[in-house]
C-alpha positions as CSV (number, residue, x, y, z in Angstrom):
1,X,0.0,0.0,0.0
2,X,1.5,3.4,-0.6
3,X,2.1,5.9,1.8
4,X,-1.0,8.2,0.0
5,X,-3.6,5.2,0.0
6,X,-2.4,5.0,4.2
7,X,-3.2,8.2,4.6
8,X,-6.5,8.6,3.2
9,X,-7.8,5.3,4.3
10,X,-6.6,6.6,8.0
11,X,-8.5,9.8,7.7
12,X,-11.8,7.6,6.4
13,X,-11.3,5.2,9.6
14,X,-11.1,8.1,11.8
15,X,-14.1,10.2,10.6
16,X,-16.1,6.5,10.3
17,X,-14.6,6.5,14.0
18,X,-16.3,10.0,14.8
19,X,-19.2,9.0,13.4
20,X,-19.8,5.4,15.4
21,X,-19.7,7.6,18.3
22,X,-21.7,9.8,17.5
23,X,-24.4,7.4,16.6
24,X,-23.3,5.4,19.8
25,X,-23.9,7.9,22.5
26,X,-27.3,8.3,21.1
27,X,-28.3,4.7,21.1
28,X,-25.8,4.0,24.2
29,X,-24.8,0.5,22.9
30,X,-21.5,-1.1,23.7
31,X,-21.1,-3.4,20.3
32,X,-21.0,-0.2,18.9
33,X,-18.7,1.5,21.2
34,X,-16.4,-1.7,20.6
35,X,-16.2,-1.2,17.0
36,X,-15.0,2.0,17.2
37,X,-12.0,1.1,19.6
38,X,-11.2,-1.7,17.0
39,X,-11.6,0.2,14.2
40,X,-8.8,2.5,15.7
41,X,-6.7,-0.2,16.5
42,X,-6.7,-1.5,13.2
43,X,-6.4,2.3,12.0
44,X,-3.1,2.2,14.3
45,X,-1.6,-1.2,13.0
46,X,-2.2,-0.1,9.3
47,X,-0.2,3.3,10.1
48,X,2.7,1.3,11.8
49,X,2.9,-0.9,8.7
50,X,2.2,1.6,5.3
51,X,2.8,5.0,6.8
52,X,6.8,4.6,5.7
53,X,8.5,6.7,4.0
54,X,9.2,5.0,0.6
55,X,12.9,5.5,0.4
56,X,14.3,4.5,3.9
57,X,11.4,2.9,4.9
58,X,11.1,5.3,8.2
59,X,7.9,5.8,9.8
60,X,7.3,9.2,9.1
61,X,5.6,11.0,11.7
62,X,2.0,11.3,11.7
63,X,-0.4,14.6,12.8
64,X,-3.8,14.2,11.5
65,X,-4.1,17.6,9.1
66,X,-0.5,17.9,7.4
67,X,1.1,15.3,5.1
68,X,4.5,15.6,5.2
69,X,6.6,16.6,1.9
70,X,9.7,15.3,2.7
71,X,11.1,12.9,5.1
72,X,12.9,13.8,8.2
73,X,14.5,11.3,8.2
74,X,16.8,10.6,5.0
75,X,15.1,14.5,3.4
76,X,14.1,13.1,0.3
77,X,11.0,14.4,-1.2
78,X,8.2,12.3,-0.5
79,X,5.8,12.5,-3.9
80,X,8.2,11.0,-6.2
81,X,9.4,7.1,-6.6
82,X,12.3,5.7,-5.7
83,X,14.6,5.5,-8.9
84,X,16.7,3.2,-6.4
85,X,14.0,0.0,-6.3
């Protein structure tokens, strides 16, 4: 998975998060409380696994609102391939 299609499927788990709840402290219902702290946990464990940077394979650091452009790590821009692999 690429780092792009992590990031948007995190931002989709998150607002599908927001809206569980939402729906759940209406109805007050604990399978659906439960499927919102999975659904964040599996959020998590996709992050740890895809959001990498694609050239030193880093996880890049993650804050909700900005993508990063370059690494921090190795400084290599972020929106172009590897011409190494």
């Amino acid at each position: 998975m690429s780092l792009w299609t992590s990031r948007k499927l995190s931002n989709i788990c998150v607002i599908v998060a927001v809206l569980l709840c939402l729906l759940g402290a209406g109805t007050k219902t604990a399978p659906l409380f439960a499927a919102v702290i999975v659904l964040l946990l599996l959020d998590l464990l996709q992050l740890a696994i895809f959001y990498r940077c694609p050239h030193c394979g880093r996880l890049l650091p993650f804050r909700q609102w900005a993508t990063p452009v370059y690494c921090p790590y190795c400084g290599r821009e972020l929106n172009t391939p590897d011409p190494d692999r």
